[in-house]
N, C-alpha and C positions, 0 to 999 in steps of 0.2 A: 462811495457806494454804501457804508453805513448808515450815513444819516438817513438815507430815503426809505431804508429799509427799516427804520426807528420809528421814524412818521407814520410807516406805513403800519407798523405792530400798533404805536399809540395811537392810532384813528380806531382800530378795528375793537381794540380795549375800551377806548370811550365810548364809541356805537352801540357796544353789545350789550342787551340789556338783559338780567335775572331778577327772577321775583324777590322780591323784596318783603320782609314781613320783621315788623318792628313794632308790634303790640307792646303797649305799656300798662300798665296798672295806675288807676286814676282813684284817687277819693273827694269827699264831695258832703259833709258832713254838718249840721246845727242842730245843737239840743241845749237841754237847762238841767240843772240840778243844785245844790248847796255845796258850799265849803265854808273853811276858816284860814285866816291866816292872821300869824301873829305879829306884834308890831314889839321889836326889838327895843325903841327907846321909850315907851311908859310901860315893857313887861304886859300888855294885855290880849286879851286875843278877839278878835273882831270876824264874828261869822254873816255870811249874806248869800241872796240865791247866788247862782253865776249863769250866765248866756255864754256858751261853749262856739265857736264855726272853726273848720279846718278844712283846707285845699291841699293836696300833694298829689304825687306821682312816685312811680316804682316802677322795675325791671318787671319784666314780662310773667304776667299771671298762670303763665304756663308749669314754671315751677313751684316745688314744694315751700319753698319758704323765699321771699321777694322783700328786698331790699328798696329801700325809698327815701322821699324825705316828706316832711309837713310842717305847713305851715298853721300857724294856731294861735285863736285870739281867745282868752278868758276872760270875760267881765265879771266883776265882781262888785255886787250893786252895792251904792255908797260907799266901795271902797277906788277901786279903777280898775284899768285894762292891762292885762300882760298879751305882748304878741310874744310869740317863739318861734324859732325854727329849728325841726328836730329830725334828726334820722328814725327813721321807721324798718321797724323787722315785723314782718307777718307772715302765717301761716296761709297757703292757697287758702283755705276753708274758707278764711273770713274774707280774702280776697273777692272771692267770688259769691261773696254775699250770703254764705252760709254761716254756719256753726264755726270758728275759729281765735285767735286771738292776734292782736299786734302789741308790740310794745314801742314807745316814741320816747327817746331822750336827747335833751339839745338846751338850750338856755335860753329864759326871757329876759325882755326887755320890761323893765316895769318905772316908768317915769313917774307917781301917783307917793302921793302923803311923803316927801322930801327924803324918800330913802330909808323909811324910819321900815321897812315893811321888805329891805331888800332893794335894790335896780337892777340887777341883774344876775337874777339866781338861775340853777338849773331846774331843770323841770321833766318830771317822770311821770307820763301817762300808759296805764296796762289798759287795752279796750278788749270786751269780750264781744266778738260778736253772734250776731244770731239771726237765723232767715229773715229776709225782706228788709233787709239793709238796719235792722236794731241793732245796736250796740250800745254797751255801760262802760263809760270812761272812768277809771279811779286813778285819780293823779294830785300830785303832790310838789313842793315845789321845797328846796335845803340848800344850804350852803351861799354861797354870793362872791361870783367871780369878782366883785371889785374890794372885797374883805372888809367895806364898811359896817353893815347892820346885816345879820346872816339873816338867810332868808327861813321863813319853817311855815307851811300851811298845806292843806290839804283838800280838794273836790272832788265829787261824785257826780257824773251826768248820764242824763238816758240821752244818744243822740240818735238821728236817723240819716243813714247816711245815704244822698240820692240817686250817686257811682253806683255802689253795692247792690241798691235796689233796683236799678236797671239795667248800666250799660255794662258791667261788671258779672251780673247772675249768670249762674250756672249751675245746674242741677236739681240746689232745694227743691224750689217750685216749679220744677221742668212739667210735670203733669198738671198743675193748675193753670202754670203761668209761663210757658216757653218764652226762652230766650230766643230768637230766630240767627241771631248776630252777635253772639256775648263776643268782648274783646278776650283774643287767640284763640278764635274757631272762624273769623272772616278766611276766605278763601279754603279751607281746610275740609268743609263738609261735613264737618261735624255738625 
């Protein structure tokens, strides 16, 4: 007499359905700016533009400070590319495409000039951002998880990030530019 009575509780369990609401926080990011970085085995330091792009996600933009992660390529002309992948802390502000900041730390991959330059250092970007999805990346790159050639360089980028500036806004530009759907306000009426 159990069982049928189990079945019967886990049918009406699996049937029954509540609203569900699982907004994330998305970024979406390319821009350019300069660095340096130094090359460990001639001791010199080699500066060039950089082409910045970053893709991630994070815990719901609802809260005050949202947890994530990114991913993030730096070129660096005439020198090469670092990819990373880094945990992200950010303030709602910048979240939502306003005024705020994030910070990303995580380690790259950097295969270019035989290691003389670091292969896999860590890597700290602080973004400030500011309405209409601008933000200035200032990040740096030290140390070298594999202990051969320590890593040391530093860039500065203007990027525009395309999340921030649309599917992400809220508030800044509510009077020029409403959001009708910013992500965590779908269903909510806000």
């Amino acid at each position: 007499m159990r069982m049928p009575s189990a079945i019967a509780a886990a049918l009406i369990t699996a049937t029954t359905a509540t609203a569900a609401r699982a907004d994330v926080t998305s970024w979406l990011a390319v821009g350019g700016g300069y660095g340096f970085q130094t090359n460990d085995a001639t001791a010199t330091t080699g500066t060039a533009a950089a082409l910045t792009a970053s893709l991630g996600v994070g815990s719901s933009p609802e809260r005050r400070f949202i947890a994530g992660g990114v991913f993030r390529t730096v070129t660096h002309f005439g020198l090469g590319t670092d990819a990373s992948l880094s945990a992200r802390l950010a303030t709602q502000g910048f979240v939502r495409g306003g005024f705020g900041v994030a910070a990303d730390l995580g380690a790259a991959y950097r295969p270019w000039r035989s290691g003389n330059y670091g292969d896999v250092p860590l890597q700290g970007i602080i973004t400030i951002g500011f309405p209409a999805g601008l933000q200035l990346g200032l990040g740096g790159t030290f140390w070298n998880l594999t202990q051969d050639h320590p890593a040391l360089g530093a860039f500065a980028v203007l990027e525009v990030d395309l999340l921030r500036l649309t599917l992400m806004r809220k508030g800044v530009l509510d009077e020029y530019w409403p959001n009708p759907s910013a992500a965590g306000d779908i269903g909510r009426g806000k």
